[in-house]
N, C-alpha and C positions, 0 to 999 in steps of 0.2 A: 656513366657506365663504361664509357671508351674510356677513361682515364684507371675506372678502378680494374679492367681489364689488365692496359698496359703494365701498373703495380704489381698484379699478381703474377703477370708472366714473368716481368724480371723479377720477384722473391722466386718464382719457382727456378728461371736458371742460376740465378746465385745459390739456392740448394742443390742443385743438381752437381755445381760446381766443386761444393765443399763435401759434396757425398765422395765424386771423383777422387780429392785429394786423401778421404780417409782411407779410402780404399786402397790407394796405391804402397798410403803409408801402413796401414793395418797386416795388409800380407806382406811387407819387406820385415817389418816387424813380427811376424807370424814366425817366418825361418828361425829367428833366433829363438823365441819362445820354444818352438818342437823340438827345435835342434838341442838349447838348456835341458830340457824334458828328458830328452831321449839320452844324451851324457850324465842325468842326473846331478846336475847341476841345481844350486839354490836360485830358488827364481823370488823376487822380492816386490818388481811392480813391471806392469805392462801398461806404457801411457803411450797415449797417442797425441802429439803438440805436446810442448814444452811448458814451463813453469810450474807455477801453485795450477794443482788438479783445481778446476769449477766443476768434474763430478768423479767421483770414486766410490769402490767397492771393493771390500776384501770376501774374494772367494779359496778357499783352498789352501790361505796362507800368501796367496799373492793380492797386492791391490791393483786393479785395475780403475785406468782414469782417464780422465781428457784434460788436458794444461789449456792454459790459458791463453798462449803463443803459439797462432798455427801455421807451426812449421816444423816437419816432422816428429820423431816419436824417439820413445826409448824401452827397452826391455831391461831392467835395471839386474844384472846380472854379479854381484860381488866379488865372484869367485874369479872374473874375467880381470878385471884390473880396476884399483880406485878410482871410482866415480861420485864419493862422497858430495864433494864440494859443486859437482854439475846435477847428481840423481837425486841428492838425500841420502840418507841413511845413516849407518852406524861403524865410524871404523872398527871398533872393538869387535862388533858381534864376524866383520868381515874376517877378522886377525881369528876365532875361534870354528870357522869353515875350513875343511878339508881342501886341501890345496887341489889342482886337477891338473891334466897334462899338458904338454902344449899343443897335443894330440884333440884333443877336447878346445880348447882355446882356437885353432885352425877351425873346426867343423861348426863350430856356437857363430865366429865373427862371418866365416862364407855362408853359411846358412840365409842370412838378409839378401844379399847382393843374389844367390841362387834361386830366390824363391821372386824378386822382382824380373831377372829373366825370365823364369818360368811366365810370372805376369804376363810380359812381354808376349811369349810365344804363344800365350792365349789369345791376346788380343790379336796378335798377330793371325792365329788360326781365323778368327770370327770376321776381319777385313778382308782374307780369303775367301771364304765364305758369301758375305754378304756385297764386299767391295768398299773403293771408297773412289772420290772423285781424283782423276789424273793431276787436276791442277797443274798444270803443265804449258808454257809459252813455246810452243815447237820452231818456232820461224828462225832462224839464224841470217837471218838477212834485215839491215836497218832500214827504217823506214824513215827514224828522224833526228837530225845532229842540233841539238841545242845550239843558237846564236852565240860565237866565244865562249863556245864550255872548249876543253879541255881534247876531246874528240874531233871537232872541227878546225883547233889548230893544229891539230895532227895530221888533217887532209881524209878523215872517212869522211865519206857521203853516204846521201842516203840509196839503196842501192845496193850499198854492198853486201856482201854477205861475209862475215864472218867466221874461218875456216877455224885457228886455234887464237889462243890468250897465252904470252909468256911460255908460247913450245906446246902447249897443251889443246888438244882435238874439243869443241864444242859440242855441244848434242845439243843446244835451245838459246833462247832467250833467258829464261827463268824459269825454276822448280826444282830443277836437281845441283847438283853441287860441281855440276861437269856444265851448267849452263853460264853465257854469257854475264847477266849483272851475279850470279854468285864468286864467277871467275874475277871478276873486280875488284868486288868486296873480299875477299880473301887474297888478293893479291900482296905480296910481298916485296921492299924495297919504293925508289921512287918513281918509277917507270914502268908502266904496265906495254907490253910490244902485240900491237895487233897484225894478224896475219890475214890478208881479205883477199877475196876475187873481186872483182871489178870487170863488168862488163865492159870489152872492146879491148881487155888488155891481158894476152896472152900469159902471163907470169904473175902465182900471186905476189902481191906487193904486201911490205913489210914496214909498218906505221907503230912509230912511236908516240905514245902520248902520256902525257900525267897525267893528275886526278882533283879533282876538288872533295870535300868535304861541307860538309851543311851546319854552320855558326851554331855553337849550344852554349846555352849559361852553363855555371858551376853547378847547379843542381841537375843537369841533363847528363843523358851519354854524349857521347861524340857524335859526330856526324860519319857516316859510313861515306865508303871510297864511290866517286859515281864521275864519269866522263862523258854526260850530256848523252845520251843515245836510248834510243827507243823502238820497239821493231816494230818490222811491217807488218800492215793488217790492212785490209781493208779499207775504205773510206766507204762505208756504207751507211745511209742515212738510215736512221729509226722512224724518224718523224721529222716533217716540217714548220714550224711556225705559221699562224695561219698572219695573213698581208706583210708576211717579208719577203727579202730579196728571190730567196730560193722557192717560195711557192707562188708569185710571180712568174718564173722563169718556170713553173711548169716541174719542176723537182719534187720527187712523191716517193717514200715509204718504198726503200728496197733498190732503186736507185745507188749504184758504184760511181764517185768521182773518182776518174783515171786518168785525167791530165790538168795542170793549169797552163795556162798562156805554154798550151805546146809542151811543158816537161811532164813527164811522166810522175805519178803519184805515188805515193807510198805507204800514205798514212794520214789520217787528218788532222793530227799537229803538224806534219809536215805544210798542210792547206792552212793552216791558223798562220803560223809561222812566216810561210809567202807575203800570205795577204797584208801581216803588219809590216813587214818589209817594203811593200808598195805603198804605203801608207794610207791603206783598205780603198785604194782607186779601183777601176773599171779592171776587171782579169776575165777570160774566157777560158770557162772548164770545161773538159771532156766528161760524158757523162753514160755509162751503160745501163741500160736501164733493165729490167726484171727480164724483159723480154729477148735479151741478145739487143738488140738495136744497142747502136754507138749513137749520142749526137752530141753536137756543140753549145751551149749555151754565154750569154754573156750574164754577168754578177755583179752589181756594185756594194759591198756591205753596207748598211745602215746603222745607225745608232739607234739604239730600241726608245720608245716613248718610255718607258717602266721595266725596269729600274733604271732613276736617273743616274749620269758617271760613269757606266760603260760603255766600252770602245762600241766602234762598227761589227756589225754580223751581218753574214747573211741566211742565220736565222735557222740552221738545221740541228739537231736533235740525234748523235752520231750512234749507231748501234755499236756497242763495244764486247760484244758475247764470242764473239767470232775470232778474238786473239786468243784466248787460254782454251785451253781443251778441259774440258771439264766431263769427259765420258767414264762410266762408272768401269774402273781396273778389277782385277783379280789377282794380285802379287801374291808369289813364294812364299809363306810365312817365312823360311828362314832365309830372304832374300832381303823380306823386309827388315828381322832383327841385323841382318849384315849392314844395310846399308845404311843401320842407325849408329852403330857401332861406328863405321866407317865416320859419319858424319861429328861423333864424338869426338871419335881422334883428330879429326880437324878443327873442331874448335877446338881443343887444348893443344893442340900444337901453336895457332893460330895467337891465342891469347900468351901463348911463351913466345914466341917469337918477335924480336923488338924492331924488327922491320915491315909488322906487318900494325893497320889501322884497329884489329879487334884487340879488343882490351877488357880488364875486367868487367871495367862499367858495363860492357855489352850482355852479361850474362842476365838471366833474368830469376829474380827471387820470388815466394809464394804470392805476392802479389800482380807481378807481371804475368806469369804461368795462368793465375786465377783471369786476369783479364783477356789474357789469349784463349781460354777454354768458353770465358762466357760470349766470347765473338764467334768462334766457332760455331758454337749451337745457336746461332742467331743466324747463319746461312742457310742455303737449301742444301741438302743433303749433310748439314750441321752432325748428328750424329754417326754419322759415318767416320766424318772428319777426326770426331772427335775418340774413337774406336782407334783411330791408327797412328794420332797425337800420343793414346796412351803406350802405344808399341815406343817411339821414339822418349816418351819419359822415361820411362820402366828401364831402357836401358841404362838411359842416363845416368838414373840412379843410383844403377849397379854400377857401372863404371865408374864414378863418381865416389863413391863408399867405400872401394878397392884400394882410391888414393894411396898410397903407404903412410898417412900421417894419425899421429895417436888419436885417438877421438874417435875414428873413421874404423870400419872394420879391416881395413887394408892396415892400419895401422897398429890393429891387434894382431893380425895374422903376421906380419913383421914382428912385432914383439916375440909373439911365442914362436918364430924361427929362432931368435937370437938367444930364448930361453934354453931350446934346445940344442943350439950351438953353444953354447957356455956351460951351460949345465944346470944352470940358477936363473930364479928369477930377477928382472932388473929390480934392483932397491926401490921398494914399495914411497919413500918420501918422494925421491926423485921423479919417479912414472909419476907420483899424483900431480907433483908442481908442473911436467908436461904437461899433461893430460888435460889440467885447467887452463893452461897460458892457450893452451889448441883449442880446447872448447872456447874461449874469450874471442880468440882471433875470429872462427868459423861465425862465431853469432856473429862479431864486427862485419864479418864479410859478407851475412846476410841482411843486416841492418843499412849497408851500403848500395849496395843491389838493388834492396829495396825502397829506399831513397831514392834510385836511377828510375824506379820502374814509376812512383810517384811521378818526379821532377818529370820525365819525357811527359807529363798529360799536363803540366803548366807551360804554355806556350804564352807568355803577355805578348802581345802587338801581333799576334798571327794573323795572315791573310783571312779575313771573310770572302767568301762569294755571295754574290749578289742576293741580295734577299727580296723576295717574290716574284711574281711569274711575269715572263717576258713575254711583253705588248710591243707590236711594232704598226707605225702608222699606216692606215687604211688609205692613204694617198697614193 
């Protein structure tokens, strides 16, 4: 029963999934269709996914259909520009249609790109509305500098707080695009310069550090920009192991460690991190407990009975709720389409730019997209999420289709600029041999994507953790 359960939840979020993606594609698709409609344009097919239609119907002179390749859609419009060799159809019956303006040609191609903002600003309204979670790491102060990463030969400690990135003012750890690991990973050239306070020292200090990257095979993306650093939070226990080191020593549920042997704490990788540095000997943690009281305790880690092969613990169970904010927001609708936009233009500046780590590979095709929406709706407050996911596509999309290149509606609304700068249409052979080499390229560049989006869920030799539950000896 517990198994045909789990099957049916996930077939219902894999539908739920692919309803998502019609939807998005059906009304960017929609624009074109009313907008043909309304210039009286010949309309010849409205499909949604690409290829041989698996279903079709002709109503009214038009076929409507679903392709076999889902990945967006098309309104097969003739009068717009030859599309023979990517839609189907008929160049002859195209050559005996009424030519149209480039007035008409402008309003048919922005129509998509207008009607998925519009998308946008719906959604936008109803995460208004309803809300969605901040997801948000506020703390700009490190809690923990990786052993010889990249950061700690730069001289940050933990401690510090983190004022700007390369001149630029922080607002967090992670979530917005003004935060610490985003400011990283977007960073430019081979030196990221951190600018930190430091307690006990008057002036902030000014830390240069490079960056590592995460080893990927030929079928992965690259590894993104990261300099060992992790913020502060809490060292709050969740739970103790019951006959380890720490429930021994009287360590209980809600319990803060905030010193070891005398330093101040910051984070409990920072305490993992120590302890293997001593080589898990004898340390004395400071400990506050629920109650206000401060005390001292001493800790030797142990090696668990089960699972065999792992190091020393002592045995606690760390609550991790308390770094990200997760309290239900009410954003701007049109603050949120802003700051999707915004977030647009920095990936494609980012991906132009040859100084910077993001690269094509990093973009994500219908396949990654689909697995980030079916993880989404597998969180708590999963459809919320997924409500303001769809704000940040929508735009994308638009922005994206704008592109100026032929295929793209961007790249018809340039065409019939230069129609009506000329005075003629461009030479119908010519446009079509574009039009195909673009549409070639654009599939290649989703086929590619999509291979990345695959290749990142093949990991051969990846770390396992331990498998099954951790017993520690009743001695």
């Amino acid at each position: 029963m517990t198994f045909l359960h789990t099957a049916l939840n996930i077939l219902l979020l894999i539908v739920v999934v692919v309803m998502l993606f019609n939807i998005i594609i059906f009304v960017h698709e929609l624009g074109h269709f009313l907008a043909g409609k309304w210039r009286g344009l010949q309309i010849d097919k409205f499909q949604i996914w690409f290829g041989k239609p698996i279903w079709k119907k002709t109503i009214g002179g038009v076929q409507y259909g679903l392709g076999w390749i889902p990945a967006g859609g098309f309104v097969a419009l003739p009068q717009m520009a030859p599309m023979e060799a990517i839609e189907g159809g008929n160049a002859d019956e195209r050559k005996a249609l009424a030519p149209i303006t480039p007035l008409d040609k402008i309003i048919v191609a922005f129509a998509g790109p207008l009607f998925s903002i519009l998308l946008a600003l719906a959604a936008a309204v109803v995460v208004w509305g309803v809300g969605k979670p901040k997801d948000f790491v506020p703390s700009t102060t490190v809690g923990f500098v990786l052993a010889e990463s990249p950061a700690e030969k730069a001289g940050i400690q933990p401690g510090d707080e983190i004022l700007e990135i390369n001149g630029k003012a922080v607002n967090g750890f992670a979530g917005t695009l003004e935060s610490i690991t985003e400011s990283i990973v977007l960073s430019s050239g081979d030196k990221i310069v951190f600018t930190v306070k430091r307690e006990g020292v008057e002036q902030p200090l000014k830390l240069t550090s490079g960056f590592d990257q995460a080893d990927s095979r030929w079928w992965q993306r690259g590894g993104l920009r990261q300099v060992g650093l992790a913020p502060a939070g809490p060292a709050l226990v969740g739970d103790v192991y019951k006959n380890s080191p720490a429930d021994k020593a009287g360590l209980e549920a809600g319990d803060i460690i905030i010193s070891v042997d005398g330093q101040r704490l910051f984070s409990d990788i920072q305490l993992a991190q120590y302890m293997e540095a001593k080589e898990f000997k004898t340390v004395m943690i400071g400990v506050k407990k629920p109650s206000g009281n401060e005390i001292e305790v001493e800790l030797t880690p142990e090696a668990p009975l089960q699972p065999e092969g792992i190091s020393p613990k002592i045995g606690v169970l760390w609550e991790q709720s308390g770094d990200v904010d997760v309290r239900i927001v009410h954003p701007n609708p049109f603050k949120q389409v802003y700051d999707s936009l915004k977030m647009m233009w920095v990936t494609i500046t980012s991906v132009a730019d040859p100084g910077s780590s993001i690269g094509v590979d990093h973009l994500s095709g219908p396949v990654g997209i689909g697995q980030m929406l079916y993880s989404l709706l597998q969180t708590e407050d999963g459809w919320r999420r997924i409500i303001g996911f769809m704000v940040l596509f929508n735009v994308n999309l638009a922005v994206l289709n704008m592109l100026p290149f032929p295929v793209l509606d961007g790249g018809h609304i340039t065409l019939a600029v230069l129609e009506k700068i000329a005075g003629r249409p461009v030479q119908t052979k010519a446009l079509e041999i574009i039009q195909t080499a673009c549409a070639l390229a654009l599939i290649s560049l989703m086929l590619y994507v999509t291979s990345k989006d695959i290749g990142d869920k093949i990991r051969p030799g990846a770390a396992k953790g331990p498998e099954g539950e951790i017993i520690f000896s009743a001695d």
